[in-house]
N, C-alpha and C positions, 0 to 999 in steps of 0.2 A: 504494500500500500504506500503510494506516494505522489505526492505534489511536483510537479518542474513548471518554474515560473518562465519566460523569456519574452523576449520584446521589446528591454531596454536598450539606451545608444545617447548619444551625443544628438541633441536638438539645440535651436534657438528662440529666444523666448516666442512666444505664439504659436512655436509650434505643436505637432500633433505626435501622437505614439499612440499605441495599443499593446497594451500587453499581453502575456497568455498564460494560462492555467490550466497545466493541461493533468488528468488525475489517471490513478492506474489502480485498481482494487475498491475505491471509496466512489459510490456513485455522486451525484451534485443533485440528481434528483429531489434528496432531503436534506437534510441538516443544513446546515450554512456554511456558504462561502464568501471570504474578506478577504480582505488586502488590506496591509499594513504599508509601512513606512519607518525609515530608520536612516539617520545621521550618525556619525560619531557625536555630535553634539545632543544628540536629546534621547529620550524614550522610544520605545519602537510607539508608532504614532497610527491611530486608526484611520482610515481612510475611505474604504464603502463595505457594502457588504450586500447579499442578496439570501433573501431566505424562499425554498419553495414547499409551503404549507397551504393545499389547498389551492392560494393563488399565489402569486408573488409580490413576495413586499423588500425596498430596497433602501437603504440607510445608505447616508452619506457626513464624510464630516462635513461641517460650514467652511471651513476652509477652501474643496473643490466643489459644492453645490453648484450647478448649473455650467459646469466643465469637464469631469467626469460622469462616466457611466458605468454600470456595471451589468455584464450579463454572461448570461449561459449558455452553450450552444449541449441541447439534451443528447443530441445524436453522437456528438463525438463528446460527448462528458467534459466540455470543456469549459472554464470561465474567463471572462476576458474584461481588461478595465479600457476602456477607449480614454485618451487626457484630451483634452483640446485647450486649448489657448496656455498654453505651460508655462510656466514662471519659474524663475532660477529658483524661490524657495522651495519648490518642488520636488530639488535633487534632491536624490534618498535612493539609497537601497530598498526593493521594494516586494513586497513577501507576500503570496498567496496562500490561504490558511482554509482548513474546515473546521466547522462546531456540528456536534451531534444532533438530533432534531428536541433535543430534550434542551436545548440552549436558553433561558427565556430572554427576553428583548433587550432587556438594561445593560445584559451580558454581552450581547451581539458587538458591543463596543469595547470590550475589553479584550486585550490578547490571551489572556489567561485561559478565557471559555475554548478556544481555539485547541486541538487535538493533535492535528496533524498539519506541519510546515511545509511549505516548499524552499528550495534555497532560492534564494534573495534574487537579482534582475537590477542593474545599474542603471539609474536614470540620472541626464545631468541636463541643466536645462542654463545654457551660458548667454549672458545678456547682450 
């Protein structure tokens, strides 16, 4: 069972990326899947998330609201973060993660809920 993130590279600001999430063992069907964020300088940092219960419901930090998106592609089990308009604060090492369907909401934001990692994906977004 495993996460491999990719899709990171060298942008300039405005521009675009997509990431990818791609799983091997763990379906994306349930539980949930996020994307983190991480600096040497700070905390691993939340970023979106997508839960599918029923229907789909999708979290975002304030940070990227209404420049990120986040989705699933069910067929090939994969999840993907779209960036659009990128800002050098942006750069971060950047980590695809699952939570079990038993996650509840408050949790969704938190790394800890998160089970299983992908390794990291380097985005740098230079001004």
């Amino acid at each position: 069972v495993q996460l491999q993130a990719s899709g990171g590279g060298l942008v300039q600001t405005g521009d675009s990326l997509r990431l990818t999430c791609a799983a091997s063992g763990r379906s994306f069907n349930t539980g949930v899947l996020g994307w983190f964020r991480q600096t040497p300088e700070k905390e691993r940092e939340f970023v979106a998330a997508i839960r599918r219960r029923g229907g789909t419901t999708y979290y975002y930090a304030d940070s990227v609201k209404g420049r990120f998106t986040i989705s699933i592609d069910n067929a090939k089990n994969t999840g993907y973060l779209q960036m659009n308009s990128l800002k050098p604060e942006d750069s971060a090492v950047y980590y695809c993660a699952a939570a079990p369907p038993s996650t509840i909401t408050s949790s969704v934001y938190t790394a800890r809920a998160y089970d299983l990692w992908g390794r990291g994906t380097l985005v740098t977004v230079s001004s």
